[in-house]
C-alpha positions in Angstrom: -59.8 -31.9 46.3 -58.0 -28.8 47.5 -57.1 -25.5 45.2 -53.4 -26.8 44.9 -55.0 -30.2 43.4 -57.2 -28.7 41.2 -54.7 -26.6 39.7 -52.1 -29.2 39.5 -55.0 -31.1 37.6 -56.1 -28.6 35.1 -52.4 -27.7 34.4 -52.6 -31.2 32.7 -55.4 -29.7 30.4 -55.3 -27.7 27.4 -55.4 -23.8 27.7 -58.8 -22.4 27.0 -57.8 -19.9 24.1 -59.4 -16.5 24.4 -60.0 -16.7 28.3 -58.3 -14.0 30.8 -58.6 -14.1 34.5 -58.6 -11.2 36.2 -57.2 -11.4 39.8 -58.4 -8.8 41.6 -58.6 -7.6 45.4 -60.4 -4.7 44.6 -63.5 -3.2 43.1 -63.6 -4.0 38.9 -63.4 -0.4 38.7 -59.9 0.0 39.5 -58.1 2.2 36.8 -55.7 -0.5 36.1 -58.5 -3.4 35.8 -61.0 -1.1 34.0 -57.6 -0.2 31.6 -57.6 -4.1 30.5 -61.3 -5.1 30.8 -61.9 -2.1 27.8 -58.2 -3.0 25.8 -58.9 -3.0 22.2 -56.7 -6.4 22.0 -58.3 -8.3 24.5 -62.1 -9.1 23.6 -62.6 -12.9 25.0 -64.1 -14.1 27.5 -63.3 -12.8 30.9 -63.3 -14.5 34.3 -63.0 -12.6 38.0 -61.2 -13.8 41.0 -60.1 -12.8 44.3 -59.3 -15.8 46.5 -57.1 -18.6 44.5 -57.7 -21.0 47.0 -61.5 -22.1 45.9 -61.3 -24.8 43.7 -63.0 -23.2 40.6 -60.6 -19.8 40.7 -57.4 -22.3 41.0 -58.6 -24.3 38.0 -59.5 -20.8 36.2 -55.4 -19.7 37.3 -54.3 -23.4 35.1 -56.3 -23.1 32.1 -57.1 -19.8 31.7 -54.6 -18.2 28.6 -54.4 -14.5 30.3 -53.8 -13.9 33.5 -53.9 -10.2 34.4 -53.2 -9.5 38.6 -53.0 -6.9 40.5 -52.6 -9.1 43.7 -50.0 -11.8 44.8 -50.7 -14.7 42.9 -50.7 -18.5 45.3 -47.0 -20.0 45.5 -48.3 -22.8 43.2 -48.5 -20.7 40.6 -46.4 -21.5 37.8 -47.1 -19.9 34.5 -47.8 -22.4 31.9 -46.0 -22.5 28.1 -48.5 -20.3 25.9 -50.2 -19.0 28.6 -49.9 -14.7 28.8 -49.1 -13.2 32.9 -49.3 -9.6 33.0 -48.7 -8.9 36.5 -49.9 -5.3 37.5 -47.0 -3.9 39.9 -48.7 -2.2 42.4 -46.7 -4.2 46.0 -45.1 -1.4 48.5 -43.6 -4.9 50.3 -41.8 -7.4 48.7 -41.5 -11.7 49.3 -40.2 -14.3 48.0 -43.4 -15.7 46.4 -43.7 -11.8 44.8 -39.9 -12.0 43.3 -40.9 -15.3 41.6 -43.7 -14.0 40.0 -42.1 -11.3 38.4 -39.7 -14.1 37.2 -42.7 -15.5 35.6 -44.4 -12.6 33.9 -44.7 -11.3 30.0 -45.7 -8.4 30.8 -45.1 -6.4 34.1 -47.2 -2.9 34.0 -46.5 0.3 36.5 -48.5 2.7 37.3 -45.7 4.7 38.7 -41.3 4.3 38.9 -41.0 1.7 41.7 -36.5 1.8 42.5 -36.9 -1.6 43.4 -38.4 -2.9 40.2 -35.9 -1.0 38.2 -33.3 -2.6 40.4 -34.2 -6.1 39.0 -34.9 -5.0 35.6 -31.8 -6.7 34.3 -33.0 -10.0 35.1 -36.4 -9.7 34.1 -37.8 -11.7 30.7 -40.8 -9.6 31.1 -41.7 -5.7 29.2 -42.1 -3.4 31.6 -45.0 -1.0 30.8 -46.2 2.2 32.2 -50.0 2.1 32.9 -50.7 4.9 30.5 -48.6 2.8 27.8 -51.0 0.1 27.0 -54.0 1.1 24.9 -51.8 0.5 21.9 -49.7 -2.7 23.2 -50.8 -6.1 21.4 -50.5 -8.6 24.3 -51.8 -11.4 22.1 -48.9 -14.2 20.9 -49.7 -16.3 18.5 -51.1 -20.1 19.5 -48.9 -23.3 19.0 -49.6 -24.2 15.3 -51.2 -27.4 15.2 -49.5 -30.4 13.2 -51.3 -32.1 11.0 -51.3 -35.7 10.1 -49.9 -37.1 7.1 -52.3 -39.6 5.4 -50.7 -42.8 3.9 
């Protein structure tokens, strides 16, 4: 099994509630990392990657319910229904793969004005967020309320 298979087979599974992966190319210490790792709304459990093609970090990039990058996410990414991307805008060059992740995102966080982002900003589903914004920003939704059953 490759990464793209195991992602495409944990997609199939149910989100781990109260899990955020952190994809990350540089040190945890990162002002932008370190900003989210400490948010007040984001206690859970927390899980650390930098190479999405390793079976157990594309599995983590299926299930997980937060995904916070700082890095170009694989082109089989596709965010998942109930499943939170806050993409850290930090890219001097833009791809294709880059423009459909922004597509993609809740959330998209700056840590400066970027013309080109604001250029696309119209066609954007996603809150755009200055870095020094977010202590106070709930990124939690609410989960899918269960149905229950009706007993006969």
């Amino acid at each position: 099994m490759n990464a793209k298979e195991a992602y495409l087979h944990n997609i199939q599974k149910d989100i781990e509630w109260d899990t955020i992966l952190f994809a990350t190319k540089v040190d945890r210490d990162g002002a932008a990392i370190q900003t989210f790792n400490s948010h007040p709304f984001l206690k859970m459990k927390k899980v650390w990657a930098d190479n999405f093609y390793t079976i157990e970090t594309a599995a983590w990039l299926a299930k997980a319910e937060y995904i916070i990058s700082e890095i170009e996410l694989p082109p089989f990414y596709m965010k998942r229904k109930n499943q939170i991307y806050i993409q850290i805008f930090n890219f001097k060059e833009w791809n294709n793969n880059i423009a459909r992740l922004l597509l993609h995102a809740d959330f998209i966080v700056k840590q400066q004005e970027h013309e080109k982002l604001e250029n696309i900003r119209g066609i954007l589903n996603a809150t755009i967020l200055l870095l020094e914004n977010i202590a106070s920003t709930k990124f939690k939704k609410d989960p899918p309320k269960k149905r229950s059953k009706k007993i006969s």
